[in-house]
DOVEXVEX-765301 format. One record per residue: residue number from 0; residue in one letter; x negated, y, z of N, C-alpha, C in turn. Coordinates in pm, 1 decimal. Atoms other than C-alpha are relative to their C-alpha. Example, Ala and Ser with C-alpha at 12.3 -4.5 7.8 and 13.67 -1.06 7.14 Angstrom:
<rs>
R  lokol  kelum      n_px      n_py      n_pz     ca_px     ca_py     ca_pz      c_px      c_py      c_pz
R      0      a     -89.0    -119.0       0.0   -1230.0    -450.0     780.0     -90.0     120.0       0.0
R      1      s      82.0    -119.0      -6.0   -1367.0    -106.0     714.0      77.0     109.0      73.0
</rs>
This chain:
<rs>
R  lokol  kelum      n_px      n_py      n_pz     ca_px     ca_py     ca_pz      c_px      c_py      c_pz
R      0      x      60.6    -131.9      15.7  -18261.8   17516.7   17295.7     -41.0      20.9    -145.9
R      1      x      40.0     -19.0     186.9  -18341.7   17671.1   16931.0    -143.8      31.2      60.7
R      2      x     181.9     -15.4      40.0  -18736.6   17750.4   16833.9     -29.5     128.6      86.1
R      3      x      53.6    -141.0     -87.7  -18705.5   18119.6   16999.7      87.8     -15.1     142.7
R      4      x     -32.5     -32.5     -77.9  -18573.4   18003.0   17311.1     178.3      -4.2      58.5
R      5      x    -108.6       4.6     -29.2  -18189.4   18026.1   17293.9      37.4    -148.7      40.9
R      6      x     -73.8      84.3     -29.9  -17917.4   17854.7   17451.9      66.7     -43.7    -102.2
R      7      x    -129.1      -8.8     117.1  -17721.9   17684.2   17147.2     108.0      -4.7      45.5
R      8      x    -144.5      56.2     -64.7  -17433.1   17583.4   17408.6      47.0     135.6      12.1
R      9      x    -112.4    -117.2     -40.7  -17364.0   17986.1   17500.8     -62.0      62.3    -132.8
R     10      x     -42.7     -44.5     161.9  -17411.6   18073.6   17098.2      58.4     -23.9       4.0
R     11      x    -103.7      47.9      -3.5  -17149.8   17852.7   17048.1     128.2      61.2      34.6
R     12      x    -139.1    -105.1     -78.8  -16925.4   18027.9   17311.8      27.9     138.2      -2.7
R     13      x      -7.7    -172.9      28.1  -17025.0   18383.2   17201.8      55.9     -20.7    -171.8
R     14      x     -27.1      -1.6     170.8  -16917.0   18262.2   16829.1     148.3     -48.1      37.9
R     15      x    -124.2      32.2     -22.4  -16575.2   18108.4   16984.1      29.2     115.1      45.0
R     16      x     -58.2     -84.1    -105.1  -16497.7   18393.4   17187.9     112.0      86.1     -77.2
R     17      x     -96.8     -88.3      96.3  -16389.4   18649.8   16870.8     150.1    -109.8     -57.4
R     18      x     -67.2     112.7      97.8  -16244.6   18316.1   16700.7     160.5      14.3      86.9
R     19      x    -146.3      39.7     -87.3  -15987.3   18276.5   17004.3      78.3      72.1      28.8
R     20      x     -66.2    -132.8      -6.0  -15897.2   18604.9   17044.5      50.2      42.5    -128.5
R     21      x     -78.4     -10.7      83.7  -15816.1   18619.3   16699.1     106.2     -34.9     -21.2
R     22      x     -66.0     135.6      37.2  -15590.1   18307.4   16721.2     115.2      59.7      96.5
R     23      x     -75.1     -75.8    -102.0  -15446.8   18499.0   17028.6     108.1     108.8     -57.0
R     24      x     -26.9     -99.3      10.9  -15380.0   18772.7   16867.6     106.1     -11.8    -155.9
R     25      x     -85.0      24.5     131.2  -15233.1   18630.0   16533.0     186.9    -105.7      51.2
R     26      x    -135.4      94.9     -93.8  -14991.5   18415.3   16786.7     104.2     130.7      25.2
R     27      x    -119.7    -137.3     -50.6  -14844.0   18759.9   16946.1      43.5      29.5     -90.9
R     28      x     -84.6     -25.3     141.1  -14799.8   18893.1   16609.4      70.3     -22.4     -15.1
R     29      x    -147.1      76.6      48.4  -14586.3   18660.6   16510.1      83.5     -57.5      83.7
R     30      x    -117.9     -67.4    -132.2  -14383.1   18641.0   16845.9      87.9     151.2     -62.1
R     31      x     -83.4    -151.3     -39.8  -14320.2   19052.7   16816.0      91.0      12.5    -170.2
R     32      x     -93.1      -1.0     122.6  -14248.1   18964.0   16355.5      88.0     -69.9      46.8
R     33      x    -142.7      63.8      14.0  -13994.5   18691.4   16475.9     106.2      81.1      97.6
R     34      x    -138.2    -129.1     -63.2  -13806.7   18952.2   16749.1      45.9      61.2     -89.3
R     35      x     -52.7    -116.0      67.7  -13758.9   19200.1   16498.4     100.3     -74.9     -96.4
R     36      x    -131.1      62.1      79.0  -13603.1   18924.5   16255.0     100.8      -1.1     116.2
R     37      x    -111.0     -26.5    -128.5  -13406.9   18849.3   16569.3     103.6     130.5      23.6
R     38      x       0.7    -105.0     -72.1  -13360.1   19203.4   16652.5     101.6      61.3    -179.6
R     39      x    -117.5     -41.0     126.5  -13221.3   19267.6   16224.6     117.7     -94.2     -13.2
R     40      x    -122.3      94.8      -1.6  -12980.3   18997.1   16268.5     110.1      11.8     107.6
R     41      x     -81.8     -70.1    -141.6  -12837.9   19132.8   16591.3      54.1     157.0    -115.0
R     42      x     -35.1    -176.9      94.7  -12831.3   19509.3   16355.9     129.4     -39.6     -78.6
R     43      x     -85.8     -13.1     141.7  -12682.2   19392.9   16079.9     122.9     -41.2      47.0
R     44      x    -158.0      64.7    -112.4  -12362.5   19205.3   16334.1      65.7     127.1      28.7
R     45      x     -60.3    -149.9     -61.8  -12344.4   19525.7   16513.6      34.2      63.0    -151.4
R     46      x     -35.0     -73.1     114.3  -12310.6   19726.6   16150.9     147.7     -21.0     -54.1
R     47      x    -159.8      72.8      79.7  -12032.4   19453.7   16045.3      80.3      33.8      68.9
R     48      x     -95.7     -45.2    -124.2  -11850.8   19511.0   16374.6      33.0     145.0       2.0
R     49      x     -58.9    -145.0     -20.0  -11853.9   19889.1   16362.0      76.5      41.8    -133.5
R     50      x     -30.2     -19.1     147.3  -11780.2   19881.9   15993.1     143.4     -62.4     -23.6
R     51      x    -126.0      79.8     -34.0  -11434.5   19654.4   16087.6      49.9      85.2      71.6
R     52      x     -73.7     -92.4     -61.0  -11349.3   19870.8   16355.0      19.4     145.8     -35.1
R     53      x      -0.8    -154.4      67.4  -11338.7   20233.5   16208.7      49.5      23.3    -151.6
R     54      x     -63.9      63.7      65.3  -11172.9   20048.9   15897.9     125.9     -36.4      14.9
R     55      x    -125.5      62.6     -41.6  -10922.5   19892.5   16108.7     141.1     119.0      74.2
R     56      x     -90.6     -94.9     -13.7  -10573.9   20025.6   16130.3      13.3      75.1     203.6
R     57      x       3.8     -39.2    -110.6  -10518.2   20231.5   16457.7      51.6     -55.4     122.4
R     58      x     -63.0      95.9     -88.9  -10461.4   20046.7   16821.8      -1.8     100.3     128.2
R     59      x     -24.8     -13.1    -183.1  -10334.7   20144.6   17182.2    -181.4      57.3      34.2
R     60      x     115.1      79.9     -38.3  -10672.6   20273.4   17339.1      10.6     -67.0     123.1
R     61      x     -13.1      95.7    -125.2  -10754.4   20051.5   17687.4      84.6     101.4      91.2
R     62      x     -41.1     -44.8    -145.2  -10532.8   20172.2   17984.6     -56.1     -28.7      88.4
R     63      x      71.4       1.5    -136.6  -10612.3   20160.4   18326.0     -34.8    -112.9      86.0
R     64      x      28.5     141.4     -71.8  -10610.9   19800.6   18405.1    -142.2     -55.7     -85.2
R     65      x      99.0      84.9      67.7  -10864.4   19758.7   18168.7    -162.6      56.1     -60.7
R     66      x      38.7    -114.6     -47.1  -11070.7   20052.7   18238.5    -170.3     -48.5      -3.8
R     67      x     117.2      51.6     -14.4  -11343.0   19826.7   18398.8     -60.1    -129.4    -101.1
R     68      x      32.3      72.2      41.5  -11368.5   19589.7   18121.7     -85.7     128.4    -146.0
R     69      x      25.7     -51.5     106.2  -11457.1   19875.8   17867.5    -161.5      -0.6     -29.5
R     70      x     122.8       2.5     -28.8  -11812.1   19823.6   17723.1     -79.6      70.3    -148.4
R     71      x     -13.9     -69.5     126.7  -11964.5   20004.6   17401.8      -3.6    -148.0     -92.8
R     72      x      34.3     132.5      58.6  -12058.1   19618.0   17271.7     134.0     -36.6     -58.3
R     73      x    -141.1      62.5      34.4  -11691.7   19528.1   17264.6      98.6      89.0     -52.8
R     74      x     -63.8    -105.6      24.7  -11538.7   19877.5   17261.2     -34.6     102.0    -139.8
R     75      x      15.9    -129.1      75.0  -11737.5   20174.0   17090.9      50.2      -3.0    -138.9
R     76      x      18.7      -1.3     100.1  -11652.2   20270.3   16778.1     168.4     -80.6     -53.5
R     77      x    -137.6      52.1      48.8  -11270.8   20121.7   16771.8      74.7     127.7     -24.9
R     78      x     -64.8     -90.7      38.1  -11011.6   20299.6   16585.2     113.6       1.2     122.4
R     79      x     -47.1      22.3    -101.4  -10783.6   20404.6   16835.5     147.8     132.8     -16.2
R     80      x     -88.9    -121.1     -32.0  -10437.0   20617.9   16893.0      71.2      15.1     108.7
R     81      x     -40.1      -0.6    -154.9  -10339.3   20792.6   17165.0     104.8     121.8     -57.8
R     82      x     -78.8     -94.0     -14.1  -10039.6   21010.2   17240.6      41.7     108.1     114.0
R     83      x     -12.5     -71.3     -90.0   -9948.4   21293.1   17443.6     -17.3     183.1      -3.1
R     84      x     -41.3    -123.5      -8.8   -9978.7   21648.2   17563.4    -167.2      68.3      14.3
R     85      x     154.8     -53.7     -40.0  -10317.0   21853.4   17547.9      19.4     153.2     118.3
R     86      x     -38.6    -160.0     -98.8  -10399.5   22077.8   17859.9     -76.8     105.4     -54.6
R     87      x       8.7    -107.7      29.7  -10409.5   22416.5   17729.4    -149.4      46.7     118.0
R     88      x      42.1    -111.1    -115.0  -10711.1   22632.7   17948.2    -150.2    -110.5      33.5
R     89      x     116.6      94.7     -81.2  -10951.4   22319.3   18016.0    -103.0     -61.9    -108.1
R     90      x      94.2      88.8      82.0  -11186.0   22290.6   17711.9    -115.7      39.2      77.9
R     91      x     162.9     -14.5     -18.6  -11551.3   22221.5   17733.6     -80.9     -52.5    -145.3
R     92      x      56.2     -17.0     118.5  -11781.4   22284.5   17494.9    -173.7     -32.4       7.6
R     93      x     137.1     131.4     -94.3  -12068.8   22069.0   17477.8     -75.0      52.4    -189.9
R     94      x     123.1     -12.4     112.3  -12396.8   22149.9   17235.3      -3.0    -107.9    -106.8
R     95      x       3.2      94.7      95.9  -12406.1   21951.0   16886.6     -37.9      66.2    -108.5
R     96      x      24.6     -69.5     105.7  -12567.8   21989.0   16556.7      75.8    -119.2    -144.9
R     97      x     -46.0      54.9      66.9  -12373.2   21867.5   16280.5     -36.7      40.1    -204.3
R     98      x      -2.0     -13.0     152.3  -12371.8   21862.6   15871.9     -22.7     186.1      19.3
R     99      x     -43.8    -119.5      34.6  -12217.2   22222.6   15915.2     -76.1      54.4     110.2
R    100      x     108.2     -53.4     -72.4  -12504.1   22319.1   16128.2       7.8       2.3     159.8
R    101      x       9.1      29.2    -168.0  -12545.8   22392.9   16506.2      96.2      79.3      63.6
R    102      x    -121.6     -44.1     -18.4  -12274.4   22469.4   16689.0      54.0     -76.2     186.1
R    103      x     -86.2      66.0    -148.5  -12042.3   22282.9   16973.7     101.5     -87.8     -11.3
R    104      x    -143.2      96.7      -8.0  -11768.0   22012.4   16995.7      94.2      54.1      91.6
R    105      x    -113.6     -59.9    -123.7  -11462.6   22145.3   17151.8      50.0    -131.1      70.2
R    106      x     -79.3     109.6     -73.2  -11337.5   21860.2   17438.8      89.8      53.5      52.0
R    107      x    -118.7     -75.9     -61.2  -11010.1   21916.6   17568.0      64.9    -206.0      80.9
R    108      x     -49.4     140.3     -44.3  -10829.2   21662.5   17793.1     162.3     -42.8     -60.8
R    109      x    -157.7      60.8      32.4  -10482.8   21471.8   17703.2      35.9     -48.7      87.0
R    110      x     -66.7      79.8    -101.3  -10252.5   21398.0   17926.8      95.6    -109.6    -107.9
R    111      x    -115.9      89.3      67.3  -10093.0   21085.4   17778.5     132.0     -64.3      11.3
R    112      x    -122.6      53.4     -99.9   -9777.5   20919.9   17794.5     -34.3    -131.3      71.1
R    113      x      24.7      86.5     -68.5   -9948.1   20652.4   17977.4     -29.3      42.3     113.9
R    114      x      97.3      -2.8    -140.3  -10006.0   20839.1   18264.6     -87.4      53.0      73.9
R    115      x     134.5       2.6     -83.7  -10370.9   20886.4   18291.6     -64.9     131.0    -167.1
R    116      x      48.8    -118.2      88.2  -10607.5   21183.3   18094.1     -95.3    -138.1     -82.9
R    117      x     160.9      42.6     120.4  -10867.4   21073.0   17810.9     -15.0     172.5     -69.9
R    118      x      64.7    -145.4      47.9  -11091.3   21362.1   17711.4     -10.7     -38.2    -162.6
R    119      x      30.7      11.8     110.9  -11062.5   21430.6   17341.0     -80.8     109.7    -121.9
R    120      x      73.7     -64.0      46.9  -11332.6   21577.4   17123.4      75.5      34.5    -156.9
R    121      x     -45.2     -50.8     118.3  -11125.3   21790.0   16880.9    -111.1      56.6    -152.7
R    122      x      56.3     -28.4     113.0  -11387.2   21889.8   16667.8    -129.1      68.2      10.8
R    123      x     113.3    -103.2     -13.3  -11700.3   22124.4   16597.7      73.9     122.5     -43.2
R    124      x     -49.0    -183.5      52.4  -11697.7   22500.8   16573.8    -180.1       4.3      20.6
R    125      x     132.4     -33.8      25.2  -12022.7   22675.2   16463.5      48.1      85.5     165.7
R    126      x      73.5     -69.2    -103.3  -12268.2   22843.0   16706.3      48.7     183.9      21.8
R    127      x     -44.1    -163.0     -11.7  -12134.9   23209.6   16605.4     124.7      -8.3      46.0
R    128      x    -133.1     -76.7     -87.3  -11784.7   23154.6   16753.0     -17.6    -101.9      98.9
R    129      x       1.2      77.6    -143.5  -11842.2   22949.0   17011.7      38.3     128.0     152.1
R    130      x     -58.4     -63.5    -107.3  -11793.1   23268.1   17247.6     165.7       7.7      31.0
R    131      x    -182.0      -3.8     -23.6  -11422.3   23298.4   17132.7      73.0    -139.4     -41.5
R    132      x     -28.9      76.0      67.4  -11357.1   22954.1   17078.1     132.2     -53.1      77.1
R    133      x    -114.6     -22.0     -93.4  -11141.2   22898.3   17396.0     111.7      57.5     -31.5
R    134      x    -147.5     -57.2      46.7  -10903.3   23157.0   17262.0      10.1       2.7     -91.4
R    135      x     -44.9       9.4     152.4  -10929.5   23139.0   16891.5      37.8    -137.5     -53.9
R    136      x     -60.1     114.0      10.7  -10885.2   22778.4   16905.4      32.7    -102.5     112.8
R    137      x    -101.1      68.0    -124.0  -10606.1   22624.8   17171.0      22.3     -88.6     -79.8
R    138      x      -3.8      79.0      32.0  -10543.4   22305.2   17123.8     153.2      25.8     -33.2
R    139      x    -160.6     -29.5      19.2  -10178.5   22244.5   16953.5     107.2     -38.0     119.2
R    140      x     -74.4      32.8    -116.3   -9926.7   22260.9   17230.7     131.4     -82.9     -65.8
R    141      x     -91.0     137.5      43.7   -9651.9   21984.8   17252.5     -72.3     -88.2      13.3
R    142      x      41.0     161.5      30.3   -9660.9   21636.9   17209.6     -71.8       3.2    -126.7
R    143      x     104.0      59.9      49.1   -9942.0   21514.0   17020.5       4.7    -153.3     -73.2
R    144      x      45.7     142.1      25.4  -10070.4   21204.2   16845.2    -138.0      21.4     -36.6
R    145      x     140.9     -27.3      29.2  -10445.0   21208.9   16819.4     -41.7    -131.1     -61.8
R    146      x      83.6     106.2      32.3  -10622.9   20951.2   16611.3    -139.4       0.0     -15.6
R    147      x     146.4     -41.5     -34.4  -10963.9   20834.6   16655.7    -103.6     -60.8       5.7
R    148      x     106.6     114.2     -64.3  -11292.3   20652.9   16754.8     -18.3      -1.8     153.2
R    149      x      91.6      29.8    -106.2  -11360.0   20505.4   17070.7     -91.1      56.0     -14.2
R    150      x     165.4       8.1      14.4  -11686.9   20634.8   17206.4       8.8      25.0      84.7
R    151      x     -11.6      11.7    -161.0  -11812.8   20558.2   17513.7     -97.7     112.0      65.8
R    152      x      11.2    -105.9     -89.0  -11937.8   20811.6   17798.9    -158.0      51.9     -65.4
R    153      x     105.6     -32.8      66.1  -12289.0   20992.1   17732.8     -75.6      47.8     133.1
R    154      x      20.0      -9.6    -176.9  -12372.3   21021.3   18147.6    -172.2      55.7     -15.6
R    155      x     104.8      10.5       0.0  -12753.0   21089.3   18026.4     -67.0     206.3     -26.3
R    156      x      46.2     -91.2      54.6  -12786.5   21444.5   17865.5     -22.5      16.5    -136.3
R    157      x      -2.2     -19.8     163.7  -12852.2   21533.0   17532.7    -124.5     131.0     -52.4
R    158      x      98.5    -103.4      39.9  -13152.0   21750.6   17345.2    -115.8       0.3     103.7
R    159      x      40.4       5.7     -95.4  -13339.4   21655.9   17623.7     -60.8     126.4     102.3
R    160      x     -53.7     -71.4     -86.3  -13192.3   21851.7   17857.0      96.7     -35.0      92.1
R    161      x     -93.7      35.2    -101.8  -12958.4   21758.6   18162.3     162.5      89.6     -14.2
R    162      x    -156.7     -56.9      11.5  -12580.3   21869.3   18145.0     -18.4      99.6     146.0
R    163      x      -9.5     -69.6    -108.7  -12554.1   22157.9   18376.5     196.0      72.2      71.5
R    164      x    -111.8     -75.9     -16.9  -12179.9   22218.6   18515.9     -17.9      93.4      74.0
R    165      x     -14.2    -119.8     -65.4  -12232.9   22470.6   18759.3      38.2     111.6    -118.0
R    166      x      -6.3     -66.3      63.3  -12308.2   22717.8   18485.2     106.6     -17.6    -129.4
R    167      x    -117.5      66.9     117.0  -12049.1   22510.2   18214.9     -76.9      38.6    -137.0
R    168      x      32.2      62.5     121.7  -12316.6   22396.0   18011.0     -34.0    -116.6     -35.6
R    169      x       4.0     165.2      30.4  -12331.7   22089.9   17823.4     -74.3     -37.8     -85.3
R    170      x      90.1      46.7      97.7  -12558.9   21892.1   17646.2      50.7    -135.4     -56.6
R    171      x     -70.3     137.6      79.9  -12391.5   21565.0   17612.6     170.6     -43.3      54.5
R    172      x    -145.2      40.4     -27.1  -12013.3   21444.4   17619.1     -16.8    -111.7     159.1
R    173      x       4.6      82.1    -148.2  -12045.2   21326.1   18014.7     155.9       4.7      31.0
R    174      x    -120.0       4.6     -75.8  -11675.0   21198.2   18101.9     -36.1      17.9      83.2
R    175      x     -42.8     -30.6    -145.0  -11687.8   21177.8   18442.4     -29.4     128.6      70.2
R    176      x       9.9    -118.6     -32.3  -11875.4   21526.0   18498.4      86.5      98.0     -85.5
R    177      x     -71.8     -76.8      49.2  -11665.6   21692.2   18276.1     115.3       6.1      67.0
R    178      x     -79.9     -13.1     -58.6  -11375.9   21565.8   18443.1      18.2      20.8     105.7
R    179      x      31.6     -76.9     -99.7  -11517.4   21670.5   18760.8      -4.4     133.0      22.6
R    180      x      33.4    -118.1     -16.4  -11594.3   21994.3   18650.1     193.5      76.2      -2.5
R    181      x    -187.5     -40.4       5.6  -11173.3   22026.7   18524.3     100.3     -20.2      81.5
R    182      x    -109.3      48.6     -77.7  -11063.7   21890.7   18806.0     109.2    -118.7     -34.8
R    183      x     -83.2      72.1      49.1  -10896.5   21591.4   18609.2     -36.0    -133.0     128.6
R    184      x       8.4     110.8    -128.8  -10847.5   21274.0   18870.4      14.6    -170.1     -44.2
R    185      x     -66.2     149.3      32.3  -10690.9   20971.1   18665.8     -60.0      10.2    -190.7
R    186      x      63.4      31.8     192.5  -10965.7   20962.3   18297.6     -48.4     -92.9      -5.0
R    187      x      90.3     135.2      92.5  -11044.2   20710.8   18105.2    -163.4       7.3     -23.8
R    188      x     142.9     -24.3     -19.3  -11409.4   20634.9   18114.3     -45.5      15.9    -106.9
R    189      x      21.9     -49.6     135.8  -11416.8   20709.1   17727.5      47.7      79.9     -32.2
R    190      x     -64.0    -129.2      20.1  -11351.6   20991.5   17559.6       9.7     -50.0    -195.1
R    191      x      -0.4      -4.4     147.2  -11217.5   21013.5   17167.9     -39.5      74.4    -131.9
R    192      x      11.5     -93.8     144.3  -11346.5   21147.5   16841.6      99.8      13.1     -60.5
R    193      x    -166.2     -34.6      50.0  -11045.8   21302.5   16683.3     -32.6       6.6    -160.3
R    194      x      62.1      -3.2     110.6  -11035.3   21247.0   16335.6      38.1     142.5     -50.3
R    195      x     -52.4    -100.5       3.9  -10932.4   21567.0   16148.3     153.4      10.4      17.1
R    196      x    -163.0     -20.1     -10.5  -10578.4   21678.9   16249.1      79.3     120.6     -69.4
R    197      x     -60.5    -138.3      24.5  -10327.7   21929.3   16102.2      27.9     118.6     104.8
R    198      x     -23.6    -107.1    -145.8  -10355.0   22279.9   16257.0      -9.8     141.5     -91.5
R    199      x     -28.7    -121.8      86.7  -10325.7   22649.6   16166.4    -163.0      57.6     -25.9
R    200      x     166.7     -47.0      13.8  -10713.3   22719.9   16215.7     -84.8     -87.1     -56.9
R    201      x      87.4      88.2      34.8  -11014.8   22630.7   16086.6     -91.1     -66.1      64.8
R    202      x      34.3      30.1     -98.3  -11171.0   22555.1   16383.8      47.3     -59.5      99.6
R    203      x     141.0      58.9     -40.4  -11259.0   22331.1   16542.9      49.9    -138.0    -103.0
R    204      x       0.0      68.2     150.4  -11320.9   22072.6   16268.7     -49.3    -106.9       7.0
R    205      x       9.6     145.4     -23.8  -11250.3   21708.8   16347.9     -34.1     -87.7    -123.5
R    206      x       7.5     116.2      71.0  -11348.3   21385.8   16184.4    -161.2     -57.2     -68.5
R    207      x     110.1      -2.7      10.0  -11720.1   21450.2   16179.2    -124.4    -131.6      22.8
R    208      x     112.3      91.4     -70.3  -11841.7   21169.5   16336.4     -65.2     -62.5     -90.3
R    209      x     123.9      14.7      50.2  -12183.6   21043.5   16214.4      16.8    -170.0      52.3
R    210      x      25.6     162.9      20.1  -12205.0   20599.9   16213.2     -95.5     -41.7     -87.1
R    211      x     129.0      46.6      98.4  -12543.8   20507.8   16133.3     -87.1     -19.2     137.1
R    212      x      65.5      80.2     -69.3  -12737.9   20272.5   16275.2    -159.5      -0.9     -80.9
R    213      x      89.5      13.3      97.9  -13121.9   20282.8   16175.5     -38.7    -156.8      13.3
R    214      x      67.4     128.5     -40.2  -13226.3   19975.7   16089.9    -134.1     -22.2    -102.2
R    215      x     102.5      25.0      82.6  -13588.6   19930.2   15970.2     -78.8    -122.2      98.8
R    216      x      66.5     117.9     -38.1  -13659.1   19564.5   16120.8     -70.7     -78.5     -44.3
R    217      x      49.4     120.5     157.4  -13716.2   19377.5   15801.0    -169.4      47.9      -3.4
R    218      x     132.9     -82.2      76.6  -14006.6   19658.0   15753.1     -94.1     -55.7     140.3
R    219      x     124.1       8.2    -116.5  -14189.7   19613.8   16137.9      -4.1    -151.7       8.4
R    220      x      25.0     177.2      -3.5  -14131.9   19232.6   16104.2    -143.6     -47.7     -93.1
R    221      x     103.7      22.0     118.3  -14316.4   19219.5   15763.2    -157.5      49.4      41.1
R    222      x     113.0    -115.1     -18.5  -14589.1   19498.3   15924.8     -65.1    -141.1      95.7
R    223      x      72.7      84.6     -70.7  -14646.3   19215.5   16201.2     -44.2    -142.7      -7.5
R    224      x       7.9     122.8      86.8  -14627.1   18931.1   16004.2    -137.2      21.6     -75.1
R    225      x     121.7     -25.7      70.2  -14913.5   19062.6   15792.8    -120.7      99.4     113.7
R    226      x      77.9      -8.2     -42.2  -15120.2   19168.4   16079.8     -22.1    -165.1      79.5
R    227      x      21.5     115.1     -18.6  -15083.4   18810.4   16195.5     -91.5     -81.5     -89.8
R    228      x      97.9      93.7     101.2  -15208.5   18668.8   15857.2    -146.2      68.2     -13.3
R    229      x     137.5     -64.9      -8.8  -15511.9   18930.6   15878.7     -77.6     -96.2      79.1
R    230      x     101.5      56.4    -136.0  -15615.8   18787.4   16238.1     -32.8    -154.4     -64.8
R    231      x      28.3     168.6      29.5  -15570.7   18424.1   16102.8    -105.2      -0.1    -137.2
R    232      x      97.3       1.4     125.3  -15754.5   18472.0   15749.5    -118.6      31.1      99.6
R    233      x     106.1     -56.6     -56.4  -16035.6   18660.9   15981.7     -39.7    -140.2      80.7
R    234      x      50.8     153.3    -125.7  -16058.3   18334.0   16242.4     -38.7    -114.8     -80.6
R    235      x      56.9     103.0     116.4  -16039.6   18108.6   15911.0    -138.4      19.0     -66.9
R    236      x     146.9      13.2      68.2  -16314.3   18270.5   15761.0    -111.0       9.1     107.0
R    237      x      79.8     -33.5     -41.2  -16497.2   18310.6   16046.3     -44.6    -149.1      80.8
R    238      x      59.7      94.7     -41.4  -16487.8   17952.4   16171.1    -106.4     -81.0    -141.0
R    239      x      74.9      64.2      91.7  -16609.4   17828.1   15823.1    -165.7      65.2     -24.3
R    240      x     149.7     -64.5      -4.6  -16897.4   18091.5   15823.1     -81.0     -83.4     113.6
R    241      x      86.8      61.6    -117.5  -16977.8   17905.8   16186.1     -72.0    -126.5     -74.4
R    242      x      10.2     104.8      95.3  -16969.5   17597.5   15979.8    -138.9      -2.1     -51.8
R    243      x      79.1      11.3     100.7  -17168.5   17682.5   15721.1    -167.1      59.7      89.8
R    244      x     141.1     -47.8     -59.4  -17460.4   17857.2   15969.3     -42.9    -110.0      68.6
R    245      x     -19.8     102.5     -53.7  -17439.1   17551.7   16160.9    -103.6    -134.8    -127.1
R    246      x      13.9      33.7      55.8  -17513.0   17382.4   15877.3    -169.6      20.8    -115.2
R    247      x     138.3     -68.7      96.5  -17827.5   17543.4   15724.4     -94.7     -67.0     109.4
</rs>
């Protein structure tokens, strides 16, 4: 007992209590700084990988046997060429804001010579012709060669807003409802970014696609790394203060 009475044994434990919770708390820290290194070393792979594929000369995309292996990890973002016939009458025009402001991606499907459809996103057209875009810009009839990026389905919505076909509006590139809404039966569960192609209009205006990954890991690693060394300097100085009161 001290001179007025106290317990020194639950001082003690009211002077550990902050101490441990500091020690606690400088531990998590540096758990959630080493994910994020984790988490920029995973970024920067993915960067190299998309930065190889969209580089790399143009390939077959997957056919139909291989349909269910497609994944964005292994897939998205491959350069890809496809050939074939575009159906005239069946675009959809899905909400996007690009460089050249807000507007729409024209999708149109391809029938390929493999067979089977893949929906391909010919391009943007601004927001002011989007009413006549259907008839001011038909896709080129004939045989085709489209080149492109992989990119895989977008099943979620976009602007946060839900894709509505009834009314045939769109918020995000949804294969499978799109090709529901066209009646298409045999699509690829990806659809292609078209890079720009030769055509008589100016619309719709391929090759837009945006590849950027944010990566600010280095920065929330460092942020938790130095709230770690806070908690620990704070527990250091605060056991030596025990110390030193202890000591008087």
């Amino acid at each position: 007992m001290t001179p007025d009475g106290r317990d020194r044994s639950t001082g003690r434990r009211r002077r550990w209590i902050p101490l441990l919770a500091a020690l606690l708390l400088s531990a998590g820290f540096s758990v959630l700084g080493v994910w994020q290194l984790e988490r920029r070393a995973w970024k920067l792979d993915l960067i190299a990988r998309v930065e190889r594929r969209i580089n790399a000369a143009p390939t077959a995309p997957p056919g139909p046997d291989a349909w269910s292996g497609v994944s964005a990890d292994r897939d998205a973002y491959r350069r890809v060429q496809a050939c074939g016939v575009f159906a005239a009458g069946k675009d959809t025009l899905v909400q996007a804001v690009t460089d050249e402001g807000p507007g729409f991606w024209v999708i149109t499907p391809l029938h390929t010579n493999g067979g089977y459809e893949v929906l391909v996103n010919r391009g943007f057209v601004p927001a002011d012709l989007a009413a006549a875009a259907r008839q001011a810009t038909p896709p080129p009839s004939g045989g085709v060669t489209v080149t492109g990026l992989l990119r895989i389905s977008e099943p979620h919505g976009g602007f946060l807003r839900a894709n509505q076909p009834s009314p045939d509006r769109w918020y995000s590139r949804d294969v499978a409802a799109i090709a529901e809404a066209r009646g298409l039966t045999h699509v690829a569960p990806y659809f292609i970014d078209a890079e720009a192609m030769p055509q008589a209009y100016d619309w719709p205006r391929g090759g837009l696609t945006v590849v950027r990954f944010p990566n600010s890991h280095l920065a929330y690693a460092l942020t938790w790394f130095a709230l770690a060394a806070m908690c620990l300097g704070w527990a250091g100085w605060s056991a030596l203060e025990s110390g030193r009161r202890r000591s008087v």
